[in-house]
PAZAPA-4460 file (N, C-alpha, C; in steps of 0.05 Angstrom, whole numbers, plus 32768, in hexadecimal, padded with zeros to 4 digits):
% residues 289
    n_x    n_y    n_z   ca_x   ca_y   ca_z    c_x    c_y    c_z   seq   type   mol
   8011   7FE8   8000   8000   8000   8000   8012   8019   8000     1      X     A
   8004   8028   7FF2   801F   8046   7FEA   801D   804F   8002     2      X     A
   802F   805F   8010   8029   806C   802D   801B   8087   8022     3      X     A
   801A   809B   8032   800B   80AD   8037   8019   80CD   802A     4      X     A
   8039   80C4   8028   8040   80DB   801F   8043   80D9   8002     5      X     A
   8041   80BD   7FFB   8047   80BC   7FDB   8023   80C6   7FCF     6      X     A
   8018   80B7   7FD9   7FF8   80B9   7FD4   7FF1   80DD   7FCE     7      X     A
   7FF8   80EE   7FEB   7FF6   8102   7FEC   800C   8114   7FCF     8      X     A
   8025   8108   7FCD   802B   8108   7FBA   8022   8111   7F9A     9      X     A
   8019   80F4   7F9A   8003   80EE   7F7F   7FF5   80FE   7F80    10      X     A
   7FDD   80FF   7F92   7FC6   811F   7F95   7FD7   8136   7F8D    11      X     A
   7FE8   813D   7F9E   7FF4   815E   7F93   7FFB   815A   7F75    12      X     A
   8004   814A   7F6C   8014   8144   7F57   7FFC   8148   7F3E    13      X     A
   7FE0   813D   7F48   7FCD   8140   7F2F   7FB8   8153   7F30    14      X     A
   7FB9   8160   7F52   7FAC   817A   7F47   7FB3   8191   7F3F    15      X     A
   7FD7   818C   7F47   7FE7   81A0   7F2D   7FDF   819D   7F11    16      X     A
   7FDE   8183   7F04   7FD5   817C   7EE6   7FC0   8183   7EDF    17      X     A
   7FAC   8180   7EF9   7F93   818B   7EF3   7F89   81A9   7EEA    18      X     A
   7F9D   81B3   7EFF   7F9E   81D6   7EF7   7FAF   81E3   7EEC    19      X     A
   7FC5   81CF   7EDE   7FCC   81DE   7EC9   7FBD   81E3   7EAC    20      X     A
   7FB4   81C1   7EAC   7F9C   81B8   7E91   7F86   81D2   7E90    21      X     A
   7F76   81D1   7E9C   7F63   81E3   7EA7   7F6A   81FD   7E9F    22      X     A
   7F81   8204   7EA5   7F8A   8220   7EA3   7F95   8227   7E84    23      X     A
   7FA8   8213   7E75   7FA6   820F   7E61   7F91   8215   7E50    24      X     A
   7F74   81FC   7E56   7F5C   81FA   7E46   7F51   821C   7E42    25      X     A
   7F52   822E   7E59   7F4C   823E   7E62   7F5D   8257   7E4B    26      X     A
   7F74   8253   7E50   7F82   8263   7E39   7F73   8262   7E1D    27      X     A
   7F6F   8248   7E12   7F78   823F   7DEE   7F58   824D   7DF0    28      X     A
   7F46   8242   7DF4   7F23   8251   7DFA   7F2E   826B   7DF2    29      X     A
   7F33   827D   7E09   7F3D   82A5   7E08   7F3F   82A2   7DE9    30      X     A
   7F5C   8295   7DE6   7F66   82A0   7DCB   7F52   8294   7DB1    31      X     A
   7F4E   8286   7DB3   7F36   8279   7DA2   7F21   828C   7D98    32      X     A
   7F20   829B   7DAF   7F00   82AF   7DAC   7F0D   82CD   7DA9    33      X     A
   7F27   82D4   7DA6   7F36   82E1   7DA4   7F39   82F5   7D89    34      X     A
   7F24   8301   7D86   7F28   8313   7D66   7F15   82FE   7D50    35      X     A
   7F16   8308   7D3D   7EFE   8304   7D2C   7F04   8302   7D0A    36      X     A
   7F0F   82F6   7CFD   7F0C   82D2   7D12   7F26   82D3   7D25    37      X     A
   7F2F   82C4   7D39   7F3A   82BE   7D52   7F4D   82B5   7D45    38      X     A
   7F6A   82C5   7D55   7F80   82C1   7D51   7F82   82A2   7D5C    39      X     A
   7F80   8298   7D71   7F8D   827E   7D83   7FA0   8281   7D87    40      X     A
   7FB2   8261   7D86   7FC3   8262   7D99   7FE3   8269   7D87    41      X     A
   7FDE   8273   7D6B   7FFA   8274   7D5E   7FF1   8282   7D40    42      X     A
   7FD2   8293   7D3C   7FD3   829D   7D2C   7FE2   82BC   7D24    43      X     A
   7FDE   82C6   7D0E   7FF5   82DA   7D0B   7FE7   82EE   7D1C    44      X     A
   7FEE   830D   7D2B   7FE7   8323   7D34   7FE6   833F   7D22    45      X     A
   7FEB   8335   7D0B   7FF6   8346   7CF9   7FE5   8340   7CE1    46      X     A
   7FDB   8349   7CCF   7FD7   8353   7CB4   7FE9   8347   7C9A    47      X     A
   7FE1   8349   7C85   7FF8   833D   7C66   8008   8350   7C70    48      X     A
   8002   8370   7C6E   800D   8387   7C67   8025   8387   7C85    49      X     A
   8023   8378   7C95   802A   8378   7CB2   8028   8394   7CCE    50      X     A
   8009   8398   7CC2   8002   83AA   7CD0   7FF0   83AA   7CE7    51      X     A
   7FEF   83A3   7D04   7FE2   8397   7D16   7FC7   8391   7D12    52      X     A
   7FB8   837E   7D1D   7FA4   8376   7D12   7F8C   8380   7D28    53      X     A
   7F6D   838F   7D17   7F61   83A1   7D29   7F54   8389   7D3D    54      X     A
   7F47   8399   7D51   7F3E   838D   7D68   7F4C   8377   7D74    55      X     A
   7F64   8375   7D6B   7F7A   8363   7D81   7F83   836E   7D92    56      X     A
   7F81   8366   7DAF   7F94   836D   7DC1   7FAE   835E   7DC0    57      X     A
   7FC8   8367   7DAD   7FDA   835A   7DB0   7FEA   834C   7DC4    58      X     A
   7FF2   8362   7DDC   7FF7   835D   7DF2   7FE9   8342   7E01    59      X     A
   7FD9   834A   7E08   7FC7   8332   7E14   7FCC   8315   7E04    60      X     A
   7FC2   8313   7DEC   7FC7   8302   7DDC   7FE6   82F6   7DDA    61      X     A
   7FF5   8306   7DE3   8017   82FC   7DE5   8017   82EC   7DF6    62      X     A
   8005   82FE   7E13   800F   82F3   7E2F   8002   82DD   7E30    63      X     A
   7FEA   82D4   7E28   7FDA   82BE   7E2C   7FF4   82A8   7E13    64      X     A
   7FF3   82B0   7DFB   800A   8292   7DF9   8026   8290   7E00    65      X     A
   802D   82A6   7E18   8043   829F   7E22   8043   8294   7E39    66      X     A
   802B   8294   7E4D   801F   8287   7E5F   801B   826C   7E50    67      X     A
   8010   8262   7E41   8006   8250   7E37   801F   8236   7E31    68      X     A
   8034   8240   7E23   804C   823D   7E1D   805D   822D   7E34    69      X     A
   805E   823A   7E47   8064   8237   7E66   8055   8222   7E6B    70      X     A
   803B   821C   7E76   802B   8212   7E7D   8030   81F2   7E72    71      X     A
   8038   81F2   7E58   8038   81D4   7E3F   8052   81C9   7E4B    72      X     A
   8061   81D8   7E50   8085   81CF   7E59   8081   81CE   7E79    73      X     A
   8071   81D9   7E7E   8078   81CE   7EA2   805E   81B0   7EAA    74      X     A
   804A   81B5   7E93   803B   819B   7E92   8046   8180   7E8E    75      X     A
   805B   8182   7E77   8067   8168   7E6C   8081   8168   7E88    76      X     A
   8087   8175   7E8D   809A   816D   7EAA   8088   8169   7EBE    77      X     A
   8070   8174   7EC6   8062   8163   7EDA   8058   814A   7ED3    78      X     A
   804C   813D   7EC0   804B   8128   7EB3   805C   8111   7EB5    79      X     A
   8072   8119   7EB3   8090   8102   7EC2   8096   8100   7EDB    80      X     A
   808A   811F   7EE6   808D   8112   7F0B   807C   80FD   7F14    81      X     A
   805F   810B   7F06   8043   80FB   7F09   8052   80DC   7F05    82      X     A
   804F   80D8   7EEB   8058   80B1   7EE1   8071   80AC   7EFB    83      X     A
   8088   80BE   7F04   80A1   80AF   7F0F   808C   80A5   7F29    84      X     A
   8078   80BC   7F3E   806C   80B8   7F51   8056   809C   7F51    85      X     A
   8050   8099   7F36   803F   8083   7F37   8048   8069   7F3B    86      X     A
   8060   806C   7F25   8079   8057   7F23   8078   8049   7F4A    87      X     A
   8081   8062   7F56   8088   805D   7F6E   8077   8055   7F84    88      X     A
   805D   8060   7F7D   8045   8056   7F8C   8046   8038   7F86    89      X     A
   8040   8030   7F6C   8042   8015   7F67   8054   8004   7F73    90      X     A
   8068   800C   7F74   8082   7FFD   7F84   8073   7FF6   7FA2    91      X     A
   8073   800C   7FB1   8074   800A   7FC8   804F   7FFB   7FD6    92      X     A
   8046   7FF3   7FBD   802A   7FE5   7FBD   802B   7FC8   7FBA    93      X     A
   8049   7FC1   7FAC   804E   7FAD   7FA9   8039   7FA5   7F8A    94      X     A
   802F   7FB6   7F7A   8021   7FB8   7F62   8033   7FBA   7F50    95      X     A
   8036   7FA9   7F37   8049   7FA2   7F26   8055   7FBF   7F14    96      X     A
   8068   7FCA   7F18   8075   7FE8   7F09   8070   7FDD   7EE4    97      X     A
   806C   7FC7   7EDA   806F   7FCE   7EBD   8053   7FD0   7EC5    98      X     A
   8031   7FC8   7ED9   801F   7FC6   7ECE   801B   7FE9   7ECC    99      X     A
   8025   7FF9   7EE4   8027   8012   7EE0   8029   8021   7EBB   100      X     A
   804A   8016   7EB8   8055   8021   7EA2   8042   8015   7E8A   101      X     A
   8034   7FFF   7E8C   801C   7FFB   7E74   800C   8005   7E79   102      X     A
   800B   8011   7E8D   7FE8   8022   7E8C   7FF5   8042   7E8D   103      X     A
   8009   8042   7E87   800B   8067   7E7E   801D   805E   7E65   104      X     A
   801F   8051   7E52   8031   8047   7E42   8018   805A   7E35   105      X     A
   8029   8058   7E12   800E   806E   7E02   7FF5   804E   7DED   106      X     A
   7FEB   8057   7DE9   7FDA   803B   7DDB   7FDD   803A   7DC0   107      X     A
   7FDA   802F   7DA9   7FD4   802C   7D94   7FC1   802E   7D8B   108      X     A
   7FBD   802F   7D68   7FA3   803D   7D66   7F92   8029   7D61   109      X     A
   7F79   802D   7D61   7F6A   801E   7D64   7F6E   800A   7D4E   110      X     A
   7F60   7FF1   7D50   7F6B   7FE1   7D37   7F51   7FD0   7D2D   111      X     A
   7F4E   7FCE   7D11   7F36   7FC0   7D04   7F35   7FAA   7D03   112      X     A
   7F22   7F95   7D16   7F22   7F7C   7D16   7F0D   7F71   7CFF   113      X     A
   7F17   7F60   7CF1   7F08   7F57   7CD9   7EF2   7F40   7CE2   114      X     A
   7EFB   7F2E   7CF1   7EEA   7F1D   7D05   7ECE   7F1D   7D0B   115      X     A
   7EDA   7F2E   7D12   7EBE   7F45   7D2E   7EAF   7F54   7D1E   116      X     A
   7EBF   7F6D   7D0E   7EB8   7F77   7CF3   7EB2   7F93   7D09   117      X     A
   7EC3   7F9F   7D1B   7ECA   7FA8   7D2F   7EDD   7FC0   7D32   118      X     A
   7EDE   7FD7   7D3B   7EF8   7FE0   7D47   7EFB   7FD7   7D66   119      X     A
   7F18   7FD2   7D66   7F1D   7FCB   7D87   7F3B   7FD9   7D90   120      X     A
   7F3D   7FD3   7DAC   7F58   7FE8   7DB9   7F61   7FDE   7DC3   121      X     A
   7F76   7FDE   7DCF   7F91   7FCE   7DDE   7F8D   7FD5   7DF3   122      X     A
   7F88   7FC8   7E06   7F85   7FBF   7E2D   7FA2   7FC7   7E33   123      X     A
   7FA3   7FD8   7E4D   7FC2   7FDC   7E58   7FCF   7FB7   7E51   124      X     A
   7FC9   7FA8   7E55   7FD0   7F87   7E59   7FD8   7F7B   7E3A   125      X     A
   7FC8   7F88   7E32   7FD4   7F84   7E0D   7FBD   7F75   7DFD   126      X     A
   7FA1   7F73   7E1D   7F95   7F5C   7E0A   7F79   7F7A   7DF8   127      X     A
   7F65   7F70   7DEE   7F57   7F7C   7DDE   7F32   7F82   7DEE   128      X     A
   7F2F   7FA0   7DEC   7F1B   7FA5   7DF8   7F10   7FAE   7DD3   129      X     A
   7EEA   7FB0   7DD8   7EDF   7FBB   7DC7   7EC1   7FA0   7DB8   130      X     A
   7EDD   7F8D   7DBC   7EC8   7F72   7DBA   7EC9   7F53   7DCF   131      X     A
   7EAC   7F46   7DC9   7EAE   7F38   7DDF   7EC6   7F22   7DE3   132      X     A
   7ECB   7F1F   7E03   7EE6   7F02   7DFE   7EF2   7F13   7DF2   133      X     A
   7F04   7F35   7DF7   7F1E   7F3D   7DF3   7F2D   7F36   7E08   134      X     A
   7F28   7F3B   7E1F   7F36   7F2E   7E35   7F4C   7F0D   7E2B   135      X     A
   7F3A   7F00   7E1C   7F51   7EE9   7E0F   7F63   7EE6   7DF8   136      X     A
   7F5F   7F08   7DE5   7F71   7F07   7DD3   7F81   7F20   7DCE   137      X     A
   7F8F   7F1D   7DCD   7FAA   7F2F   7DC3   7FA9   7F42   7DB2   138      X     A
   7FAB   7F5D   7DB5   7FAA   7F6D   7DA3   7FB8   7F72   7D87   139      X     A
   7FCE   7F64   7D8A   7FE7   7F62   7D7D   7FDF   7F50   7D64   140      X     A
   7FD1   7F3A   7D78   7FC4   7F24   7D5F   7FB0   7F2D   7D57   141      X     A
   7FA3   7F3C   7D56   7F8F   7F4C   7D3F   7F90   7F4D   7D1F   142      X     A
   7F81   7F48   7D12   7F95   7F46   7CF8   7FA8   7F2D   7CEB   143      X     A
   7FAB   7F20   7D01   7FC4   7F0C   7CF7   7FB0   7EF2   7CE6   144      X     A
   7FB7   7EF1   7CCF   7FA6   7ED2   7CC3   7FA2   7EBB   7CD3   145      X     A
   7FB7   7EB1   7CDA   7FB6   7E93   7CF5   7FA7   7E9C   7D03   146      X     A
   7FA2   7EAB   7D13   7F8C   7EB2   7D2A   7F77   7EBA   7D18   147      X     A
   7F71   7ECA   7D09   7F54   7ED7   7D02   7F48   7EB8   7CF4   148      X     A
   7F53   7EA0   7CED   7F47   7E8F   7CE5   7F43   7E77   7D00   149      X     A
   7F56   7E81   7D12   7F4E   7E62   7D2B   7F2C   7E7C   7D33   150      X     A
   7F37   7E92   7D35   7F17   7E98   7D47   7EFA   7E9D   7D38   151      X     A
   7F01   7EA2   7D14   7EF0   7E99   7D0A   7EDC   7E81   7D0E   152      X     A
   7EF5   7E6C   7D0B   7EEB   7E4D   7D0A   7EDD   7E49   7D2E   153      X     A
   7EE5   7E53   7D41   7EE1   7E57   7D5E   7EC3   7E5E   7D5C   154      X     A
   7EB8   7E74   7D4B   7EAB   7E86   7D46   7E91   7E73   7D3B   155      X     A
   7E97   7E6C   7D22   7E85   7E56   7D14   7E7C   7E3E   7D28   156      X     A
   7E90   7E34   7D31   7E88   7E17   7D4A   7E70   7E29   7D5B   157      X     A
   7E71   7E42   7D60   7E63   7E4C   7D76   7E45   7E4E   7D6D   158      X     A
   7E40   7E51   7D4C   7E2C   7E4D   7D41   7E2E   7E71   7D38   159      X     A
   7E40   7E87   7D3D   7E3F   7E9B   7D31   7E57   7E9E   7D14   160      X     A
   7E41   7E8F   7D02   7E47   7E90   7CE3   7E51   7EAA   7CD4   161      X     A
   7E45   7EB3   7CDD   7E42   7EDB   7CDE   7E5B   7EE7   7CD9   162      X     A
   7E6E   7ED2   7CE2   7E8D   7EE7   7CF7   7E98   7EDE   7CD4   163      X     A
   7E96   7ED0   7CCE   7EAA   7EBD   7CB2   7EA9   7ED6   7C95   164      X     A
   7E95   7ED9   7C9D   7E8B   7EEB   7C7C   7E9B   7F07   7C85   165      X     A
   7EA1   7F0E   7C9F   7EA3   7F29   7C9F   7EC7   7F2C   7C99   166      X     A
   7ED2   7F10   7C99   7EF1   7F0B   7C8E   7F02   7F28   7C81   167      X     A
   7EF4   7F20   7C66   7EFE   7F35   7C50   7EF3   7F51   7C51   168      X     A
   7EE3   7F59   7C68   7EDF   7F7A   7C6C   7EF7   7F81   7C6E   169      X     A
   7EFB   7F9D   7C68   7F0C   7FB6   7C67   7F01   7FC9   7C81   170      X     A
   7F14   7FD8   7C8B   7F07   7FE7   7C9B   7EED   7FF7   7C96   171      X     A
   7EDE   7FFF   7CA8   7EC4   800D   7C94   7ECC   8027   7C9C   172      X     A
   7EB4   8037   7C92   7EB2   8050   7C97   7E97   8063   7CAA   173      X     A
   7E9D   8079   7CB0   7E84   8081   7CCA   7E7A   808B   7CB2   174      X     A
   7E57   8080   7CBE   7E49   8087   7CAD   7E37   809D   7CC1   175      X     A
   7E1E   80A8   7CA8   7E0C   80C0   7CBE   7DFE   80AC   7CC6   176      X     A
   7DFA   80C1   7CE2   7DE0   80BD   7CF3   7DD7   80D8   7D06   177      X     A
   7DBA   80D0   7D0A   7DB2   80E3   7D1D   7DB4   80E0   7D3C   178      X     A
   7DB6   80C8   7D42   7DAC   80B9   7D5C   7DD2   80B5   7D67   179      X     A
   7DCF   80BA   7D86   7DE2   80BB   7D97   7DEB   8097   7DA0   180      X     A
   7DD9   8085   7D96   7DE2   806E   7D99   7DF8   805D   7D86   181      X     A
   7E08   804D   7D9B   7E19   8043   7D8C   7E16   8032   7D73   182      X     A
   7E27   803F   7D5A   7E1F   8036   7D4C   7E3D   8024   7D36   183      X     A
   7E33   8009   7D3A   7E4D   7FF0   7D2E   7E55   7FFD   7D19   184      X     A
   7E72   7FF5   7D1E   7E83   8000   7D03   7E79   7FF4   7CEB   185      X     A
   7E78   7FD9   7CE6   7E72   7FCB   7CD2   7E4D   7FD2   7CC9   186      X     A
   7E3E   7FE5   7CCD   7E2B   7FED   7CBB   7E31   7FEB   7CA2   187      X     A
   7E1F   7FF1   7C90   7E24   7FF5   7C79   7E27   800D   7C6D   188      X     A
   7E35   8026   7C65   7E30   8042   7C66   7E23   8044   7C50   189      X     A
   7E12   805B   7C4B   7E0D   8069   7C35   7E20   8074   7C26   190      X     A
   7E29   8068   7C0A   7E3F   8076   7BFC   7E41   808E   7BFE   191      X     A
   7E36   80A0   7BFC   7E38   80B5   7BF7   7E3E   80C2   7C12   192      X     A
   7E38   80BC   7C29   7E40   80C1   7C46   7E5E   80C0   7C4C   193      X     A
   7E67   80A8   7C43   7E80   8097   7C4D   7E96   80AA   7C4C   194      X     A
   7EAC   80AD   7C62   7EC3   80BB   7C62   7ED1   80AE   7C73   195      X     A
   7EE6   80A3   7C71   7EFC   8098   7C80   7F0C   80A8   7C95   196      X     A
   7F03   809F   7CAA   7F0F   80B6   7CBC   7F2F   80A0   7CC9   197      X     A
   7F34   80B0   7CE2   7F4D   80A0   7CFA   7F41   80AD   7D0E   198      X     A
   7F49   80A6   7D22   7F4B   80B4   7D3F   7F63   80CB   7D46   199      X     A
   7F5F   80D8   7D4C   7F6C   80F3   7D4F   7F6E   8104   7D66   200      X     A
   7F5F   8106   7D7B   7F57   8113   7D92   7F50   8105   7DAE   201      X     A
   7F4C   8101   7DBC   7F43   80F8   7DDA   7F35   810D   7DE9   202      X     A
   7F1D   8107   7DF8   7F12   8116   7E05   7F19   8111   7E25   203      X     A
   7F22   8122   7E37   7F1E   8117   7E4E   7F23   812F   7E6C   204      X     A
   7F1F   811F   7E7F   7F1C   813D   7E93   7EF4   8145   7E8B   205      X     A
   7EE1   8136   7E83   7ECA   813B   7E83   7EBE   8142   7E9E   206      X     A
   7EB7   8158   7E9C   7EA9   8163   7EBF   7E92   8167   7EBA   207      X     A
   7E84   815F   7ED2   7E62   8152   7ED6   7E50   8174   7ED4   208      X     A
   7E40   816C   7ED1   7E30   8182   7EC3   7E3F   8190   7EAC   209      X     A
   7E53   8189   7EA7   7E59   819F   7E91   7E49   8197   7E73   210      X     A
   7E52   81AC   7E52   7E44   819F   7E3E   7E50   818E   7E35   211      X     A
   7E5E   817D   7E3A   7E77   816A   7E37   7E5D   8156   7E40   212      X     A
   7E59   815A   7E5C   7E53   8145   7E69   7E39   8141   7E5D   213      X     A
   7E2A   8151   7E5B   7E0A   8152   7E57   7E0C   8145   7E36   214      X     A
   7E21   814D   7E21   7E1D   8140   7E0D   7E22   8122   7E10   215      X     A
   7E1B   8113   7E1C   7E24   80F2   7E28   7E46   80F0   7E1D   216      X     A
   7E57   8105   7E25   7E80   80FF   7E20   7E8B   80F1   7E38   217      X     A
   7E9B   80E4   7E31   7EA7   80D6   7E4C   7EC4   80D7   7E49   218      X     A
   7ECE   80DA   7E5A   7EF0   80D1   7E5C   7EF4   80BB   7E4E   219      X     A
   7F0D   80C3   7E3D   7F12   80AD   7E2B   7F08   80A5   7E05   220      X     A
   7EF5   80BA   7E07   7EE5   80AF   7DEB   7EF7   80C5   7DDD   221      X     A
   7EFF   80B5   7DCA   7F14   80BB   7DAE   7F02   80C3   7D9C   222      X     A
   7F0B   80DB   7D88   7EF9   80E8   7D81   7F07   80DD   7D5E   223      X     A
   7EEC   80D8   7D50   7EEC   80DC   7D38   7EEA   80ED   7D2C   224      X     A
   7ED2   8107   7D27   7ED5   8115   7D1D   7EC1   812A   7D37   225      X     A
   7EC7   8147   7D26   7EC0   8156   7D45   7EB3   8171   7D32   226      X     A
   7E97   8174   7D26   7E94   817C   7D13   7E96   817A   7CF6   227      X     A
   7EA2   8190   7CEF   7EB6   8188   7CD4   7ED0   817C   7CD6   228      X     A
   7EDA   817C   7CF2   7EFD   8180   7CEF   7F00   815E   7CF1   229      X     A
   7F09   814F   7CEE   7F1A   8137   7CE8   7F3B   812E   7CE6   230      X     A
   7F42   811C   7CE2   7F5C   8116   7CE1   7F6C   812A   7CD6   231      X     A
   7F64   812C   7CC1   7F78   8134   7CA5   7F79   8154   7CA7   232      X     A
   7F69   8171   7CB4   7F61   817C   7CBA   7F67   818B   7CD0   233      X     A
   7F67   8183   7CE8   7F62   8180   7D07   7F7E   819B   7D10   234      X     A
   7F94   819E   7CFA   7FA7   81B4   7D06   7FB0   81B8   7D26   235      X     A
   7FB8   819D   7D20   7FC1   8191   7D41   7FAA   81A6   7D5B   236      X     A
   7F90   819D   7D54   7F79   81A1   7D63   7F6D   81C2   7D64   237      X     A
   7F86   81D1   7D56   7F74   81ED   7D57   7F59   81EF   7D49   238      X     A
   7F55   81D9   7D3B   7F3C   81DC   7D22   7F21   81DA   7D35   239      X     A
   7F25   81C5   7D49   7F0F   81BD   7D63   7F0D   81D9   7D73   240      X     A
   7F28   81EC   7D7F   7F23   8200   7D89   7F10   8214   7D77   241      X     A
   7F19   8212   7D5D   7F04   8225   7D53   7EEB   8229   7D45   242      X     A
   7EE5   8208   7D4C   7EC8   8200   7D42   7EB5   81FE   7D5A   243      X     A
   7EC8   81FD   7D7C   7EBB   820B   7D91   7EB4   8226   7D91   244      X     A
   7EC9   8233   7D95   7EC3   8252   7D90   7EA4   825A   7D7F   245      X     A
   7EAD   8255   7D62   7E8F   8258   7D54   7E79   824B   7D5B   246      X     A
   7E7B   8231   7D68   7E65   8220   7D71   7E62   823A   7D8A   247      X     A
   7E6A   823B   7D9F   7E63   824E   7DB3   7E5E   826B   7DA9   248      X     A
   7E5F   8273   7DA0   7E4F   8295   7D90   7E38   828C   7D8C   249      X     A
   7E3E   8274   7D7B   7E21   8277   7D5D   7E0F   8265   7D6E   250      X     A
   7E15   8256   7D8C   7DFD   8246   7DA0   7DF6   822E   7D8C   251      X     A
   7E00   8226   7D7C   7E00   820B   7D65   7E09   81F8   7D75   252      X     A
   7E01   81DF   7D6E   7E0D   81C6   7D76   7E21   81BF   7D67   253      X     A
   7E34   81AE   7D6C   7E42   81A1   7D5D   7E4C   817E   7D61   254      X     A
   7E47   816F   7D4B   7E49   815A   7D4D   7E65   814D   7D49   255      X     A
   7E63   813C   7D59   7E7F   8131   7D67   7E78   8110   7D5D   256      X     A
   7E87   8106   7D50   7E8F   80E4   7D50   7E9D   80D9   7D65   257      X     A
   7E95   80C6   7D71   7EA7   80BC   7D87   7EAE   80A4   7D80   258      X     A
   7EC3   8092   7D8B   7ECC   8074   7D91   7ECD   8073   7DA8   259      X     A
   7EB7   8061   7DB6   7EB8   8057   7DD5   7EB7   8039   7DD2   260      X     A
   7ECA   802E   7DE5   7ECB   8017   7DE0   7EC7   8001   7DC5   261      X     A
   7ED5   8011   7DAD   7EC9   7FF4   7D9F   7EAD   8000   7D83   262      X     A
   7EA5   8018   7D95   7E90   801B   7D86   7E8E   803F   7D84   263      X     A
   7E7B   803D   7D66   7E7D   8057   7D60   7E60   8069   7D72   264      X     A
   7E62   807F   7D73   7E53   808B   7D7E   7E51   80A8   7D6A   265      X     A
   7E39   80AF   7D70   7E35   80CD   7D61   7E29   80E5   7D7B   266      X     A
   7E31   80F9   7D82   7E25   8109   7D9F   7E24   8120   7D98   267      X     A
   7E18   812E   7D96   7E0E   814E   7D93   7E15   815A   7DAD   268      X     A
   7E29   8170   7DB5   7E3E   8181   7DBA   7E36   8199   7DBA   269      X     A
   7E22   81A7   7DD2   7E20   81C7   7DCC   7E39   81D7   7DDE   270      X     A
   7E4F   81E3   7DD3   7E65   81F5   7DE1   7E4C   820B   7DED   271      X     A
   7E51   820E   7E09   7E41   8221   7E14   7E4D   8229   7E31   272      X     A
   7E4B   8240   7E41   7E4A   8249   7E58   7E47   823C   7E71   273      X     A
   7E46   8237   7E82   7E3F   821F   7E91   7E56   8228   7EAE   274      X     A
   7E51   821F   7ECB   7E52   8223   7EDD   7E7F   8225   7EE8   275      X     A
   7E88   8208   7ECB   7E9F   8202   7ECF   7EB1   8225   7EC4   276      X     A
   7ECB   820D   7EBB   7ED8   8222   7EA6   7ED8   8217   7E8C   277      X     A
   7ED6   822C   7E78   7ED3   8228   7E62   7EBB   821E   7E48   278      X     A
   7EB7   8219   7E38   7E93   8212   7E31   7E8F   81FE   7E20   279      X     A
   7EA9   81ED   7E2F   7EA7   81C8   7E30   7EA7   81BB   7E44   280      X     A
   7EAE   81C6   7E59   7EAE   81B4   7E70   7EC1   8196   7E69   281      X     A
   7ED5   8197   7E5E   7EE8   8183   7E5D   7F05   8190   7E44   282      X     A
   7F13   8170   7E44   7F2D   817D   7E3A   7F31   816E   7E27   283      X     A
   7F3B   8170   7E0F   7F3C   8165   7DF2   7F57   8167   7DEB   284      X     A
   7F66   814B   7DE6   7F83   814E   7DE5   7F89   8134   7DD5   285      X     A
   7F9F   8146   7DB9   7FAB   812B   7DA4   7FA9   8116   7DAE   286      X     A
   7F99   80FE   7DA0   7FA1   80E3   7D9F   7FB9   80D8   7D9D   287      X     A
   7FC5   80C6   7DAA   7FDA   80CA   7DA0   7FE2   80A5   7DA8   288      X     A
   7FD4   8091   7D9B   7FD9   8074   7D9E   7FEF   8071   7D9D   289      X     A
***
């Protein structure tokens, strides 16, 4: 059992993370809503002609991404105290240090099981969440011919014939919908719908009552697409800051694709005002399997 000063430790250690995040989220928002359209966090302050740009407060706008700047570099050094403190908690728990180091290790990306006809994710353990009886197989073996034919044939003995035909699928694609229920990858899309996305984003830090929360978002759900913005697009996430911003002026919803567990989800997203900080009530940060 960790003693009391490492524990206490850990606590200081993550409500520093907590309030730097926070404080961060708090910045990129300002600058987001920042001039018209909104400079952010690295647009120019200046004009073609390089003549200051009207209704910017330059100043301010400096100090907020030099605060911000600060904030990213003393985060990724708290982040290593955090992991060394956990490391050490674990030790002194007598709780295995690599199961630690696999459960802050980074993940891979999600991977297309042909089987199942499925997306699924890699368990700190290595085995496969998303479909049923992942607990007994290997993420790694995903994909591999020798296995996708013993659990086929596994599959058939079980009397689900179903699993054999879905062999030769290709990954699919998110198709529309209106409805917030999960909806299987392997549908059939409407051609004309169909766009091949990846995962790109992570939602997490979701706080209760917020519009985060109220749109059914949870810690953890990997975002497909977040509006218009997507993989290919996304401008290492400024594109999401400024489809908030406009979502919050114009009081619009915006539709968000999710991957939870295995399965796709569609959730309608109003950016709005609300009791916390900021008008998500959570924190949205690169994927990064």
């Amino acid at each position: 059992m960790a003693s009391f000063t490492e524990s206490n430790n850990l606590a200081t250690l993550d409500r520093q993370r907590q309030s730097l995040e926070a404080e961060a989220l708090a910045l990129v928002e300002e600058l987001n809503s920042h001039g018209d359209p909104p400079v952010g966090v690295s647009g120019s302050l200046v004009d073609s002609e390089g003549f200051p740009l009207p209704n910017i407060d330059a100043y301010r706008v400096r100090s907020l991404r030099n605060r911000l700047a600060i904030i990213r570099t003393d985060h990724k050094t708290l982040m290593k105290k955090l992991e060394q403190a956990l490391l050490v908690a674990a030790d002194s728990s007598n709780k295995s240090s690599e199961e630690i180091r696999a459960r802050l290790a980074t993940k891979p990306k999600p991977k297309y099981d042909n089987v199942t006809g499925r997306w699924v994710v890699k368990n700190w353990d290595g085995t496969v969440a998303g479909i049923d009886n992942g607990e007994n197989i290997m993420f790694d073996d995903i994909g591999k011919e020798d296995v996708d034919k013993l659990r086929m044939s596994a599959l058939s003995l079980n009397g689900n014939n179903g699993a054999a035909s879905r062999s030769t699928l290709t990954p699919p694609t998110i198709t529309s919908t209106t409805t917030s229920a999960p909806v299987p990858f392997h549908a059939p899309p409407p051609p004309r719908a169909a766009i091949m996305v990846e995962p790109f984003a992570i939602f997490d830090e979701v706080a209760e009552n917020s519009p985060a929360s109220k749109a059914g978002l949870k810690n953890g759900d990997v975002v497909l697409k977040f509006g218009t913005v997507h993989f290919q697009n996304h401008d290492n996430l400024r594109a999401i800051a400024t489809t908030v911003g406009e979502a919050a002026k114009s009081s619009m919803p915006i539709t968000v694709d999710i991957l939870r567990s295995g399965a796709q989800m569609r959730l309608s997203l109003r950016p709005q005002a609300w009791s916390g900080l900021g008008v998500l009530g959570c924190r949205v940060q690169l994927y990064n399997p």
